[in-house]
C-alpha positions, 0 to 999 in steps of 0.5 A: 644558276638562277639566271641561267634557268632565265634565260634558258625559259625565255628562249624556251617561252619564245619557242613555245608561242611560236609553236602554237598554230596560227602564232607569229611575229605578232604574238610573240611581240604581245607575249614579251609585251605583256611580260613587261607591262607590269614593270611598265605599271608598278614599277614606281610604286615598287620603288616605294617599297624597297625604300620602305622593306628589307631588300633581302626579304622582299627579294626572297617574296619576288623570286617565289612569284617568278619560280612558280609561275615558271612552274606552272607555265612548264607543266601546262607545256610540259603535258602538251595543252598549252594555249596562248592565252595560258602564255599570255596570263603567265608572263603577266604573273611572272612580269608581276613579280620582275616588277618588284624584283628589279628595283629592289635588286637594282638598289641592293647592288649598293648595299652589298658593297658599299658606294666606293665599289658600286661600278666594278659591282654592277659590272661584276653583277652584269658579268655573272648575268651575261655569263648565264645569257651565254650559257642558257640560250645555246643549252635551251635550243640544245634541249629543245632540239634534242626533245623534239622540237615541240611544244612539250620540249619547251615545258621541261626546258621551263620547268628547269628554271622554276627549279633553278629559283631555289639557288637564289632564295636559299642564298638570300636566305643565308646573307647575314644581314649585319654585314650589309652596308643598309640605309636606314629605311624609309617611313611611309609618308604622305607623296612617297612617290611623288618625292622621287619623281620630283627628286629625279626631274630635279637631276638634269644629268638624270633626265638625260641619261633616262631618255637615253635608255628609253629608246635603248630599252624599249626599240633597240633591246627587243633581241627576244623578237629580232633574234627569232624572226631573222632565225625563223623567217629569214635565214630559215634556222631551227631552235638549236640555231635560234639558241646560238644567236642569243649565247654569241649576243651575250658572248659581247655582253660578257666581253663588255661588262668584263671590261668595265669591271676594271673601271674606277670612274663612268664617263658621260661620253662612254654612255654616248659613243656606246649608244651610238654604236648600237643605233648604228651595229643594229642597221647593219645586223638588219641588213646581214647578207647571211646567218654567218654574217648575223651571227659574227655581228650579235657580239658587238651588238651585245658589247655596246648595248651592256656598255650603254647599261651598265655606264648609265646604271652606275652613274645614277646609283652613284649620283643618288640619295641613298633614302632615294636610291630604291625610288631612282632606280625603279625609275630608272627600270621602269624606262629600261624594262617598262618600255617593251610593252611599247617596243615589243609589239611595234617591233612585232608588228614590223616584223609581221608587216615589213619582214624581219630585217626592217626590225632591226633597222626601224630599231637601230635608227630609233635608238640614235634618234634617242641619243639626239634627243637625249643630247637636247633635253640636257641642253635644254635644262641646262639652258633653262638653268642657267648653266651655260657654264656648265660640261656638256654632253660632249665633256671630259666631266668624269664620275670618280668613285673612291 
């Protein structure tokens, strides 16, 4: 439910910006932008905190930030006074909260299940998230199409999600928390954050799959900016049609993680070929003929993105101490999440500049220039280490679990 009202506010905040005189490609870059930035800034710090504090209970604090800056937000939209900077100040909040949500709700995965399930969970969780994408989008433009189109619809389609919190917080709040499979926690110590980033540059396969997911993250998963500028401004739709691209992304997004839930193992080379796919499928969505022709083509670009994710998130919970697991992958959210801050704009600024098929060109070839990148580092460390020996980004070297 929770995840539904999400992804309903974002297609609804995207809207809300643009319906905002004199806003463009630009604005919406900075909205998302900002959004993103504290993930950017706190999220190794965040890290710290969910090795040191009860994942349930810091889990049930962060969602109370995200549902009342929703809350918010909706009502300022909802009475039709709305601002950019009340947008801008808002998504800040509410990326404060996202900051240390995500690698407690990253690392708790593990704890639910244990290390033997962790990549059919993470697929499962995956799953569940894209079921919502597939969901929200299509019935926010729905609502805001039905409400008229304006800035009011766009409140009430928000204010929606701020309600939709609830579920999550009133199910934290049930666990029982003896069932859970919890390390001991962490004691405050002197270099905290330190130790992780030391752990992580340590793990040569760690570095290589963050790298990865950088240019992922921070180029190629701008759907929120692409989406609305290919509708907007170059197939000329409206919100209800701006909707339906983002419910057909998740359509491959759902198709991909359901899929991986059958897996037992994580292949290097699936991470690979899968972030090959996307550098290559975002090109040729940036040069669609036509809005039936982008829209045939959003659910392969959702298929092979969460392909990308969900392989390189089960393998650094697998490969990770447990005592480092929260500090690993708020590492590892700070790339996927922090990244936009840098992405989100650029891309915006493209759009505005060049038009908005060039954002998803631009995009696409970033995110391959990533994987050779990323295919490099590897060697390098490997190099430097002395492992010559050792598989290579190409090898059948396999992640078993169980």
């Amino acid at each position: 439910m929770s995840n539904t009202g999400t992804w309903m506010q974002r297609v609804a905040q995207d809207w809300l910006v643009l319906t905002i005189p004199g806003n463009g490609g630009a604005a919406l870059g900075i909205t998302t932008g900002l959004q993103f930035l504290p993930v950017l800034l706190l999220s190794p710090y965040a890290g710290v905190v969910a090795d040191r504090f009860d994942k349930r209970r810091l889990l049930q604090v962060t969602q109370t930030v995200m549902a009342l800056s929703a809350l918010v937000l909706g009502v300022i939209a909802a009475l039709g006074v709305a601002q950019t900077w009340h947008v801008y100040l808002l998504a800040f909040v509410f990326g404060l909260g996202a900051a240390f949500d995500a690698p407690a709700r990253q690392a708790f995965v593990s704890e639910l299940v244990g290390a033997d399930d962790v990549v059919n969970a993470v697929s499962l969780n995956s799953a569940a998230f894209n079921t919502a994408r597939l969901v929200g989008p299509g019935l926010a433009g729905l609502l805001i199409g039905l409400g008229g189109g304006g800035m009011r619809a766009t409140g009430w389609v928000i204010l929606v999600n701020a309600v939709s919190y609830l579920a999550v917080i009133g199910q934290l709040r049930r666990m029982d928390p003896d069932t859970l499979h919890s390390p001991r926690l962490t004691a405050r110590t002197p270099g905290m954050l330190r130790a992780g980033l030391a752990y992580v540059r340590g793990q040569p396969k760690m570095l290589m799959i963050l790298v990865m997911v950088f240019f992922v993250g921070t180029f190629g998963m701008n759907f929120q900016i692409t989406s609305a500028l290919m509708a907007t401004e170059e197939f000329g739709k409206g919100a209800t049609e701006y909707g339906v691209l983002g419910s057909v992304l998740a359509i491959g997004s759902l198709a991909g993680a359901l899929v991986a839930a059958g897996r037992t193992r994580v292949r290097l080379r699936l991470a690979f070929g899968a972030a090959i796919c996307f550098g290559v499928l975002e090109i040729v969505a940036g040069l669609a003929p036509s809005y039936p022709v982008f829209v045939l083509l959003c659910p392969l670009l959702g298929f092979s993105v969460i392909t990308v994710m969900n392989s390189c998130n089960a393998m650094l919970q697998i490969e990770s101490d447990p005592a480092m697991r929260g500090r690993v992958m708020a590492i590892y959210m700070t790339i996927v999440m922090g990244g936009t801050p840098l992405g989100a704009p650029l891309i915006g600024w493209i759009g505005e500049q060049w038009g908005a098929r060039w954002t998803l060109v631009v995009g696409g070839a970033l995110v391959l220039v990533g994987v050779a990148l990323a295919v490099l580092v590897r060697a390098l460390v490997e190099e430097r280490r002395g492992e010559s020996s050792g598989p290579r980004a190409g090898s059948e070297r396999v992640l078993h679990v169980g």
